[in-house]
N, C-alpha and C positions, 0 to 999 in steps of 0.2 A: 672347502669341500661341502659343509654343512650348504654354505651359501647355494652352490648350482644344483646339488640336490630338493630344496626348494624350486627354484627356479626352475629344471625340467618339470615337476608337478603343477605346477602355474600353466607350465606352456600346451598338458594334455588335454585340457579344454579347448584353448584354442585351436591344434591339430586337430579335432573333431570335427571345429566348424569350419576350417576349411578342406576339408574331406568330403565334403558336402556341397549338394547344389544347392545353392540358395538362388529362390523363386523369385522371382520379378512380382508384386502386388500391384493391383491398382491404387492403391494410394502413393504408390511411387511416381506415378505419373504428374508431369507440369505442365500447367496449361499456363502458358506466359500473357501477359497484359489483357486479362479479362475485364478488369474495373481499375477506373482511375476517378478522382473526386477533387474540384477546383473549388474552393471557399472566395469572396470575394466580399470584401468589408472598408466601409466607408464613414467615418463618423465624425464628427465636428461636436465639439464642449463648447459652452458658452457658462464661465464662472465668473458670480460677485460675489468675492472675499468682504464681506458686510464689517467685520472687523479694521479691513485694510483699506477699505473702499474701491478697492480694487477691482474690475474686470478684463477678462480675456477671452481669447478663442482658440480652444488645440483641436488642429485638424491631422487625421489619421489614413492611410489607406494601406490595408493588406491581404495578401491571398496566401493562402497554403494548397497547391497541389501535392495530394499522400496519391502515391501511384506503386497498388502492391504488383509486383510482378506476376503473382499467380495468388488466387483467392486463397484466407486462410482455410487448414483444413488438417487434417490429419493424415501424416506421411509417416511411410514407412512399411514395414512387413508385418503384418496381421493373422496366421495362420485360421482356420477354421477351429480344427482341433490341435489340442498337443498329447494323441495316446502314443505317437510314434516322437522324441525327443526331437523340436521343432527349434529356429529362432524366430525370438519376437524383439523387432526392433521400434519402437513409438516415437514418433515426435506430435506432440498432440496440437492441433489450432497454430497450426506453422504458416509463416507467411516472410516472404523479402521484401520488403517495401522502403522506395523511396519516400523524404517525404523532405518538399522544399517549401522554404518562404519566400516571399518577397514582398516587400517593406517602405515606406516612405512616410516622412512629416512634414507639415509647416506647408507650405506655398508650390512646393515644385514636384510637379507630377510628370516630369520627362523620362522617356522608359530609363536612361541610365540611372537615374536616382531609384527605382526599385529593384536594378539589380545591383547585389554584393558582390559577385561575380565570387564567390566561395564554392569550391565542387562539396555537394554533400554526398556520405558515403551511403550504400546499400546494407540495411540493418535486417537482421533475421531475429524475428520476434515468434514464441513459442511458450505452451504453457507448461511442459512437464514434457521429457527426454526420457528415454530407459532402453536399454540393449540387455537382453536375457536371454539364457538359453533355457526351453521349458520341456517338462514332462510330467506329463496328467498336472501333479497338483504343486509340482514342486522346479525352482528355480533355480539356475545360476546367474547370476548379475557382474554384467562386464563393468560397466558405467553408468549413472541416472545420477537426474539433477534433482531426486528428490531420498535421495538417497544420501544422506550427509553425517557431520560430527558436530551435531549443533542442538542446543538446549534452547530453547523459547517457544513453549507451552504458552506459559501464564503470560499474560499484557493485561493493561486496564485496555479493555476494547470496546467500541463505540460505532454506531449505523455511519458515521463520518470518517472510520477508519484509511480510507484509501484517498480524500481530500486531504488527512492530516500527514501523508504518506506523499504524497505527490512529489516530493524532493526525488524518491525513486524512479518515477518512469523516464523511460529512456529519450524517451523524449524532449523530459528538461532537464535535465543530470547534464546530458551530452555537448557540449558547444555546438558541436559540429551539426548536430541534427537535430535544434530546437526546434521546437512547433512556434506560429507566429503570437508573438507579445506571452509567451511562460510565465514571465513573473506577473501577468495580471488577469492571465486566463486560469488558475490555477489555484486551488487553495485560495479564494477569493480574500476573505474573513481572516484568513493567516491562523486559522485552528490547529493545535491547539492556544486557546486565548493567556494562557498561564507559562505558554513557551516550555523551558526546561524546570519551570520552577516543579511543575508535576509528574511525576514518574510513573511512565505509561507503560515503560518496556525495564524492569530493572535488570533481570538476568537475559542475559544472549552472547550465552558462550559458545562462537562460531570457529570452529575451529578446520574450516574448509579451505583458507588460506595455506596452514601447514601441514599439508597433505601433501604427499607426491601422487599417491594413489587409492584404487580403493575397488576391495572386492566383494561380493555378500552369497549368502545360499540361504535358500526360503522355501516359503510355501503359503500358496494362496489355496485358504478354501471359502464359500458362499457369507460364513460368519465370521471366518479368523484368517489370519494371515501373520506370521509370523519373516524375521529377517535377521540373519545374523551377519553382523559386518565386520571387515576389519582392512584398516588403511597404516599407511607406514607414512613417516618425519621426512624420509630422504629416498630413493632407491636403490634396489640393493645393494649397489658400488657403494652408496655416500651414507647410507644409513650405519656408519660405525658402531653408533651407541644402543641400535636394535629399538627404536625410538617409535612403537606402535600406541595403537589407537582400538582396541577392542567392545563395539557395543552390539546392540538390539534393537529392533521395532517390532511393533505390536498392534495392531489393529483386532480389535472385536465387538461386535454388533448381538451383545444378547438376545435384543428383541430388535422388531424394524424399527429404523431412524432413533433408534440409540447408539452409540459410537463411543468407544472407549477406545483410545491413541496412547499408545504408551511408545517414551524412545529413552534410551541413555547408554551410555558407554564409558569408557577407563583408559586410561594412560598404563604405558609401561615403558618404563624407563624417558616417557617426557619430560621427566625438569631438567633434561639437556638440552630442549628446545632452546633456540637463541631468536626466535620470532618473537616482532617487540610486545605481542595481544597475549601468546602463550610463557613468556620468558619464565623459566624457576617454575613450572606449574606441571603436579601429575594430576589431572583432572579425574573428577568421581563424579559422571553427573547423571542427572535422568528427570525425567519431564509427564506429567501424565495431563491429559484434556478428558474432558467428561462433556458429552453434547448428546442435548436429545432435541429434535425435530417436530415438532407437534403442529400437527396440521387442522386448523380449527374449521376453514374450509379452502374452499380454490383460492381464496383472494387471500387469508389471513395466514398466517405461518410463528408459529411461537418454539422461541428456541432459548434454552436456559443451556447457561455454561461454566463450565466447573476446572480449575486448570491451575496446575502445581509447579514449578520447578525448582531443582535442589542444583548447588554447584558446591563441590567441594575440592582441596585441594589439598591431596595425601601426602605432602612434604610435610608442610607446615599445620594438615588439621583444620584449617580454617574453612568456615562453611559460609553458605550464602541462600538465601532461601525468598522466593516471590510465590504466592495466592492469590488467585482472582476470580472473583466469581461475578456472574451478572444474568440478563435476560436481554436476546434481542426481539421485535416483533416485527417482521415484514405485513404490511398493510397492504400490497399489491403484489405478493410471490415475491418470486426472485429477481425483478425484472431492474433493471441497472439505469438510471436519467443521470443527465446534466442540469445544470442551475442557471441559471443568469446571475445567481447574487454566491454562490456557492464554488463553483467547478462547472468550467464549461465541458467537462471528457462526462464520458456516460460511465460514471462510475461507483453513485452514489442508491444506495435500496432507498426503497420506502417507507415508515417508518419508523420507530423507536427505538431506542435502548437504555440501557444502565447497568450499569457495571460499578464495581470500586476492586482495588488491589491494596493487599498489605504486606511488608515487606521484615526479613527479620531484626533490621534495627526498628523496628515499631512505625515506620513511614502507611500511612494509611492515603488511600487518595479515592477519588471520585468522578466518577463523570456519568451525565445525563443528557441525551442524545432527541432533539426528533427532525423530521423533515418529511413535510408534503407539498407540492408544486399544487397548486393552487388551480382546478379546474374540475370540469363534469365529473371524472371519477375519484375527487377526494373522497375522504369517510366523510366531513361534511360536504356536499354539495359546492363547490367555485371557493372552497376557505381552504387555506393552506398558510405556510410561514416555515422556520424551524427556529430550532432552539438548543441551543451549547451549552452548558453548566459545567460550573468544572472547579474540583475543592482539593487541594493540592497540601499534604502534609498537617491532617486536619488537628492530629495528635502534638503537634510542636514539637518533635525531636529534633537532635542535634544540635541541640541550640537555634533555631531556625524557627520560623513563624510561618503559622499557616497564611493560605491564600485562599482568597474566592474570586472568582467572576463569570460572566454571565452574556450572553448576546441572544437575542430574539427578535424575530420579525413574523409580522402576520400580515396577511394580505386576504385581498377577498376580487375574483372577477368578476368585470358587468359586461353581458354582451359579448362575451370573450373578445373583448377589446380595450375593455380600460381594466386595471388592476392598482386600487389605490393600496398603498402601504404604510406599516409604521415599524421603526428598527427602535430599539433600544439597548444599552450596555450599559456593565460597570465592570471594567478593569484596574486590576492595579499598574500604577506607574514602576517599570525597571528603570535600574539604576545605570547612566550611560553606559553603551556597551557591556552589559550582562544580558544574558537571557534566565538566569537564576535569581539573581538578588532584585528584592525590592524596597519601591522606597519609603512605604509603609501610608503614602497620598492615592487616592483612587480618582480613575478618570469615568465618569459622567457619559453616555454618548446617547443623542436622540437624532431621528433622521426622518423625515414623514416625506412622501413619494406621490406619485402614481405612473405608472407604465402603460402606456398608451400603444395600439399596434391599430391605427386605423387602417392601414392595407396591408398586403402582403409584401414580406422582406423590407418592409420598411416601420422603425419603433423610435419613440420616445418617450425618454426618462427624466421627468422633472423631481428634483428632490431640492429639500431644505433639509442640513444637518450643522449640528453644532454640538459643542462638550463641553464639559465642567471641569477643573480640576475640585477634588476636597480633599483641602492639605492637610498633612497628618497634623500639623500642627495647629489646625483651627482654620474654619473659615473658607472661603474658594476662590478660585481663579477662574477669570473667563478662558474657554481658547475658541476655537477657530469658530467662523459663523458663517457658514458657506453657501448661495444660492445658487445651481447649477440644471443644464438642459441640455443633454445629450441625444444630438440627432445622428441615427444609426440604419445605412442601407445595406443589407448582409444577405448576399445568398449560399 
């Protein structure tokens, strides 16, 4: 009885909204096959392995047509006002887009050699979803993708954050709908240099898999915004054990472009969960971020950041706890590039940072961020390069040893046409198949360039690289001693 008595109270929100005429918006509107965009790439390697005496030639050609069906944009129902209790339903920067390769190597350019003949599927990509019912200042919340049961404030964060992230886009996650060559277009560098041995992200208790559901009631005002949520383990048939999920969100803007984010939530009756991420666990958590915006002028932008997360688990008592604080500086706004030596997706700011996180077994880490593309609007004039640092467990707990390394490149353009460069590193060597353990030898790395674009869509990359081993136990190893020229025609 208790159970469908809930249940009719559930269901009198939604009799209201279909009681209702809901209005057709112009953001409801699709305009199909407005823009479509064909890449077309051509490049031949010419390498002498100076060590092996070796040369060769790897020849390449590929296209990517991304063909969105209708430009991104924001869909959905948008009222004017909400004095008379309105729905608002948001899909923000929404777009369906195809997006195919086709691919070939080595000597044979017959059209069946660049197709795979694979159907790729139609993916809907979007920044943030929400369905609410509103009035003046206050909500009911049916669904939203940013509405969740998840802790992860704090991370060690870095201006390379979304290179070192690139495993996520769906782009190359997905077999089905990879973009052409992922694994070399992509997180160039393979950032972070220290792998798992450094701990970026410690707590990210996501708890959005064991959910059946999820409801909230809020209120949005100009400085504050408040949300209270609560989702269930099962539903209401299979939820036996009454297996909920009760928290809060918090937003507040004391002064402009300060931002205090507060979220956490509780279990009740959770450590009947039998989900292999939550199994035995009634969760206590909550997460605060501290950011402020500081706008030095139109080009500069400084932003310091303050960020906490607790996870505890009320069976057993046991707690878990991450801090991280740092500074990022945007040097060109907010405005998002691609690399050539980086990431080819426009996803990287401009830039600096530094950051470090400590964790409550004493785990301390580090990292130190920059990158400027090399041209008329550097802060220097035509000089640019970037730079990774990265200090992993600098305290030596657990038994464990800390790490360092490092990668930097600088370059400078003449003419905007030639760009000589110079790369250098020192990483530590992992141990076969770890991405944790290492082997206590560091590898050496020097690489000296220049990139050349004497016309248009057409570039070449002449470089000399070569590395060091120096073994932990004395002494060095040569490795590789590589001389290579990469001729590239790409439109």
């Amino acid at each position: 009885m208790k159970k469908r008595v809930v249940l009719f109270l559930l269901l009198i929100p939604a009799l209201c909204l279909f009681a209702q005429e809901v209005p057709v918006e112009e953001g409801a509107t699709l305009n199909v096959g407005k823009t479509a965009t064909l890449g077309l790439e051509a490049s031949t390697a010419f390498a002498w392995d100076i060590t092996n005496n070796s040369t060769g030639l790897d020849t390449k050609v590929g296209m990517d047509l991304v063909l969105p069906l209708f430009p991104a944009a924001d869909r959905g129902i948008y009222p004017d006002n909400f004095d008379d209790p309105a729905v608002r339903i948001a899909l923000r920067n929404a777009s369906f887009t195809w997006w195919n390769t086709y691919s070939t190597k080595g000597g044979n350019y017959e059209q069946d050699n660049f197709n795979s003949w694979s159907a790729r599927p139609l993916v809907l990509t979007f920044d943030t979803f929400a369905a609410d019912l509103v009035w003046t200042n206050y909500l009911f919340r049916v669904a939203s993708s940013t509405t969740v049961m998840q802790t992860d404030q704090s991370s060690l964060f870095s201006i390379f954050d979304d290179v070192m992230d690139a495993g996520d886009r769906w782009y190359y996650r997905r077999s089905a709908t990879r973009a052409l060559w992922h694994t070399e277009r992509y997180n160039i560098q393979q950032f972070p240099l220290l792998k798992e041995k450094i701990v970026r992200d410690y707590i990210d208790d996501d708890y959005r898999s064991s959910i059946s559901g999820i409801l909230a009631l809020g209120a949005e005002f100009d400085m504050f915004s408040v949300l209270l949520k609560a989702a269930s383990h099962k539903n209401g048939i299979d939820n036996n054990d009454n297996a909920w999920l009760i928290g809060l969100d918090a937003e507040v803007v004391p002064v402009e472009n300060f931002l205090i984010t507060l979220t956490g939530f509780a279990g009740i009756n959770y450590e009947t969960n039998t989900a292999s991420d939550t199994a035995g666990k009634n969760p206590v958590n909550f997460g605060i971020s501290v950011e402020y915006q500081a706008s030095l002028s139109e080009r500069y932008i400084l932003t310091p950041k303050f960020d906490f997360d607790f996870a505890m688990d009320s069976v057993t008592n046991e707690n878990t706890w991450e801090l991280s604080a740092g500074v990022l500086l945007y040097t060109r706004g907010y405005d998002l590039v691609s690399s050539r030596i980086l990431d080819w997706d426009n996803v990287i700011p401009i830039g600096a940072s530094a950051s470090l996180n400590y964790t409550d077994d004493s785990s301390l880490n580090a990292m130190v961020s920059w990158f400027e593309p090399a041209g008329p609007n550097s802060m220097l004039p035509n000089f640019g390069g970037f730079l990774q640092l990265e200090l992993a467990n600098l305290l030596e707990v657990n038994d464990s040893t800390s790490a360092f390394a490092v990668l930097a490149q600088v370059e400078y353009l003449i003419a905007e046409k030639f760009t000589p460069y110079v790369r250098t590193g020192y990483l530590p060597e992992f141990q076969t198949g770890s991405s944790t353990l290492i082997t206590g030898s560091y590898i050496l790395k020097l690489a000296f360039g220049c990139y050349l674009t004497p016309m248009q869509f057409f570039s070449i990359d002449v470089r000399y690289e070569m590395d060091t081993m120096l073994l932990k136990s004395g002494g060095t190893e040569a490795g590789i001693s590589l001389f290579s020229t990469v001729f590239t025609i790409r439109m």
